[in-house]
N, C-alpha and C positions, 0 to 999 in steps of 0.2 A: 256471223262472227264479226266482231268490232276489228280496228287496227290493232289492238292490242291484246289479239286472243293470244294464250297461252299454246307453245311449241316442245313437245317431247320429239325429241332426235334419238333413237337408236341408232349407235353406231355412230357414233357424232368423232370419232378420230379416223373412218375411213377415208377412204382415198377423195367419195363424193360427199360424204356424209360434214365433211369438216369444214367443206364451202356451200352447203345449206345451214350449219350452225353461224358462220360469221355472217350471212347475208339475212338470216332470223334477227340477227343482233341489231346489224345495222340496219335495219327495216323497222324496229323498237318494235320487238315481240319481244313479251316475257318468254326465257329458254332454258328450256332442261334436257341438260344431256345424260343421257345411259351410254355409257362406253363400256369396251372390254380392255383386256390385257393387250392384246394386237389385233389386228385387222386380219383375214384371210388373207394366205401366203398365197396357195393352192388355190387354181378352178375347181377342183373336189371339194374341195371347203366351205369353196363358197357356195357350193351348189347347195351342200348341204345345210350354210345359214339360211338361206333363202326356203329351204324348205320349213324353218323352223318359223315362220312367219305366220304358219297354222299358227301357233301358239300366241304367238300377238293378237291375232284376230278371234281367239276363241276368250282372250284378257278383256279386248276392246269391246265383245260382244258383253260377258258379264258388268261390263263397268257403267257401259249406258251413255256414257257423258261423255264420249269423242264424238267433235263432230265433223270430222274429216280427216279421214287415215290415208297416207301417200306411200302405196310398199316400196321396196327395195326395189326399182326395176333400171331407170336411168339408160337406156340403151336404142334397141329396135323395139319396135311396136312387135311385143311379141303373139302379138295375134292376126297380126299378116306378114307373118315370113315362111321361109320355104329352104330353109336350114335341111342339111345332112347331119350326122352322128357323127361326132358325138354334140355336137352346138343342140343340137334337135333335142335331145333328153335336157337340155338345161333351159330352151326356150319354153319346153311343154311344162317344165316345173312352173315359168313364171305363171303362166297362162292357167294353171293350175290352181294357185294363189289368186289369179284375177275370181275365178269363177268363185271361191271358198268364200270371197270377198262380197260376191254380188248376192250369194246364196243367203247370206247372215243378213244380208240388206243395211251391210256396214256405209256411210257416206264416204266416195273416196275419190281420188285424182288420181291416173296413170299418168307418170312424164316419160314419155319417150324423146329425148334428148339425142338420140343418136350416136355420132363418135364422138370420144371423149380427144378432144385436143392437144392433149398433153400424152397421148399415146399414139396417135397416128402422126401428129404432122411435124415432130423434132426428128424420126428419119423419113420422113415420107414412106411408114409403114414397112419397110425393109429390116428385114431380120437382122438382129446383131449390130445395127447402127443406132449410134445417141442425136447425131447429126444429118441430116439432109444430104442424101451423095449429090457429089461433083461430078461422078465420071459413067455412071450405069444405074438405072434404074431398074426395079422387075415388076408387073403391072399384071393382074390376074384379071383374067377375063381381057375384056377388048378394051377396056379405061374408058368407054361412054357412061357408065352406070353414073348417077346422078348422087351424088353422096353427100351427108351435113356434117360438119366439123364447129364444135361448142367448146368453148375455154370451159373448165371447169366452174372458176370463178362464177360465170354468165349461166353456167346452169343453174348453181345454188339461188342466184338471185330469180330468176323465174319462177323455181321450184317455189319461193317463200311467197313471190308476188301472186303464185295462183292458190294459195290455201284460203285464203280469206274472199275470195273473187267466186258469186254465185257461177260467173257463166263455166267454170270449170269444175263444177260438183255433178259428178258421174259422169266423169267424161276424160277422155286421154289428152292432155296436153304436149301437143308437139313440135319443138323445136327444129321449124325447119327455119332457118336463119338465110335471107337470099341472098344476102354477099357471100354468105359460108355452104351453100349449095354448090358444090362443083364436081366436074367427072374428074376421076383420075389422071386424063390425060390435061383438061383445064390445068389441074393441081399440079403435076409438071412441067407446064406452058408458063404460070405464075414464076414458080423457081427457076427456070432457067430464062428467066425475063431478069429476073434478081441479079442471078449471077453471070448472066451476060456468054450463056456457054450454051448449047447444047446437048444434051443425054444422050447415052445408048438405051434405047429401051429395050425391052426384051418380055414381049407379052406370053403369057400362059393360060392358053386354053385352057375349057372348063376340066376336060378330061388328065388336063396336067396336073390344075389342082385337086381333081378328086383322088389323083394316086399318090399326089403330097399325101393329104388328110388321111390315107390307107398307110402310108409307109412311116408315118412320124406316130411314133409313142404317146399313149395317153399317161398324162392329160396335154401333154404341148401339140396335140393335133388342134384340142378346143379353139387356139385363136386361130388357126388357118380355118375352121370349118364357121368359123364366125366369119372371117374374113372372103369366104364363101359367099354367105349370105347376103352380105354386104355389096363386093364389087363386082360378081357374075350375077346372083340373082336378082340386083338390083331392090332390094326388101328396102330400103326406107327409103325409097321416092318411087315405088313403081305402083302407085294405088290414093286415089285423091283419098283425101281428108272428110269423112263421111257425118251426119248428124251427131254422131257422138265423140266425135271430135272438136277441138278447138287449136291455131296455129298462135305461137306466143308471141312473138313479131307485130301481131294484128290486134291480140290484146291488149299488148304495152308495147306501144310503139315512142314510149319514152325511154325503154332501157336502151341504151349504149355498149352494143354488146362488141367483142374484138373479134376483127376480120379475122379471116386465113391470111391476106396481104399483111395485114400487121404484123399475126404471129409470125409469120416466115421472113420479118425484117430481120427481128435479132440475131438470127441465124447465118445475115450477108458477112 
């Protein structure tokens, strides 16, 4: 594909979906958006658009003339994670879509992007906060896990930069960004370097969060049992980057992408 192959965006007013349209644009791709009325409110929702992705790939298989399809995934590598229930039935769906995908012998890119920045690190992942605490922090698992935090923005642009790029045709691109690699307790050490204060931390063993993810209601168990996966099991950095992978960092080591330090300036 040229620099100026043609982009259809499903979904192009989601939450991710709307900073791979602007990063399409200013990248000068021709771009067409398919949107809906709203975005999925609900985890249930969305589970169930993501299932609906058969449907795109049974479109894209009839049509012949895509030449590189990027599904809905934008998170963990959901083929090496080690997820509890309910997270577990929403990663086997993706994985599920991967294999439909490879079955048709469709051309395609997985980006596992990691955590989305604009949801973890405005409270530092603390329930019921918009802001960053000042006074107590609560840290699941032991806060060593090794974790990636991506601006939105910085996703879209990678996601665009690897569509037209051979070395990422059947193959997962992932964003492990090395200034934005840090363990939770790092990610705390940062913020209270900022604010010139100290935290209470207050760590929860695995067995505390597994009786959270029991005792909380579906579907609001889903992000604790994500968040499972995440800081106890260590799922997006506990497993090198193998042949069929590529690291986006390494590829474009000309984007500009914003730290964790930056993002947690605006917040002094």
């Amino acid at each position: 594909m040229g620099s100026s192959s043609k982009i259809l965006i499903i979904g192009a007013t989601g939450y991710i979906g709307r900073h791979v349209a602007k990063a399409s644009l200013e990248l000068g791709h021709p771009t067409f958006l398919l949107v809906r009325e709203s975005t999925a409110s609900s985890n249930s929702e969305k589970a169930q658009q993501i299932e609906s992705q058969v449907n795109i790939i049974k479109a894209i298989k009839e049509v012949g003339t895509v030449k590189r399809f990027l599904p809905s995934e934008f998170g963990n590598d959901v083929d090496n994670v080690h997820a509890v229930e309910p997270a577990k039935s929403v990663f086997e769906v993706k994985a599920k879509i991967r294999r439909a995908i490879e079955a048709e012998g469709i051309p395609y890119t997985y980006v596992s992007s990691n955590c989305f920045a604009g949801y973890f690190l405005p409270s530092l992942a603390q329930a019921g906060l918009t802001v960053p605490p000042r006074d107590k922090v609560v840290i699941l698992g032991d806060g060593n896990a090794k974790v990636v935090y991506v601006k939105e923005e910085d996703i879209g642009t990678f996601t665009i930069k690897a569509v037209d790029d051979p070395r990422t045709l059947n193959k997962t691109l992932y964003l492990r960004l090395p200034a934005n690699t840090l363990s939770f307790n790092d990610l705390v050490a940062l913020w209270e370097k900022k604010i010139d204060k100290t935290l209470e931390k207050v760590y929860v063993p695995e067995e505390g969060v597994l009786k959270l993810i029991a005792d909380t209601p579906f579907p609001d168990n889903i992000g604790i049992a994500i968040g499972h996966s995440i800081f106890v099991k260590r799922d997006q950095t506990n497993f090198e980057i193998g042949p069929d992978g590529v690291e986006a960092t390494q590829l474009y080591p000309d984007v500009k992408y914003t730290t964790v330090d930056e993002y947690l300036s605006k917040f002094v």
